[in-house]
C-alpha positions in Angstrom: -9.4 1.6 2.9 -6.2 1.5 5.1 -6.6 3.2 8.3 -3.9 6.0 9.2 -2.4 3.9 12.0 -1.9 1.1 9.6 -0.5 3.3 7.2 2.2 4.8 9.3 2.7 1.0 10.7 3.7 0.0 7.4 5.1 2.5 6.5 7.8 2.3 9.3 7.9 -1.3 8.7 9.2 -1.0 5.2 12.0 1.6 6.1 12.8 -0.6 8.9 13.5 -3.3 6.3 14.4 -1.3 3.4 16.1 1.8 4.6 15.1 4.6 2.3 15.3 2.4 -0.9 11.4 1.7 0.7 10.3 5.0 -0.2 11.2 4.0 -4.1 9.3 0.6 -3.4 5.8 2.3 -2.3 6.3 4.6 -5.4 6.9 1.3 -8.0 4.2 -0.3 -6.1 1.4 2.9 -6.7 2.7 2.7 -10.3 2.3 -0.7 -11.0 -1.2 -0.2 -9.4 -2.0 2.8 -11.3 -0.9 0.7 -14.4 -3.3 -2.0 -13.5 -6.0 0.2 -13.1 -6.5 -0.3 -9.2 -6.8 3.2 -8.5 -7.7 2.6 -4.8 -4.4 0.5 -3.9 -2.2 2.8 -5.6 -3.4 5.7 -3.7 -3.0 3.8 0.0 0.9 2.9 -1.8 0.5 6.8 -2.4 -0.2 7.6 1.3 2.4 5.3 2.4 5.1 6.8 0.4 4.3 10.1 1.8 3.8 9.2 5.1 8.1 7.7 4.4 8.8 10.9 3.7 7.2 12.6 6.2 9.3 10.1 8.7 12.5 10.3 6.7 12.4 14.1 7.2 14.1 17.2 5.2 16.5 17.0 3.0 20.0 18.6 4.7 22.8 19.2 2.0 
């Protein structure tokens, strides 16, 4: 299990790199997981993509 610190590292890490497109990588990631049957990884891709949003913050319009 992925500590929170390392979460929130890697998630600013990938938006670093990938801008916002990184919050649709984590989610393809946890899917392909999911598909694979590793439950466990995609629920740390899970917590990453969240913790993306979380950083990315509201929507404005």
């Amino acid at each position: 299990m992925i500590s929170e610190t390392q979460i929130h590292m890697i998630a600013r890490q990938m938006l670093e790199r990938h801008g916002f497109e990184a919050i649709a990588r984590a989610a393809k990631n946890a899917q392909a997981c999911e598909s694979k049957g590793d439950n466990e990884e995609a629920k740390e891709w899970r917590h990453i993509e969240d913790a993306m949003k979380i950083m990315r913050g509201p929507h404005q319009s």
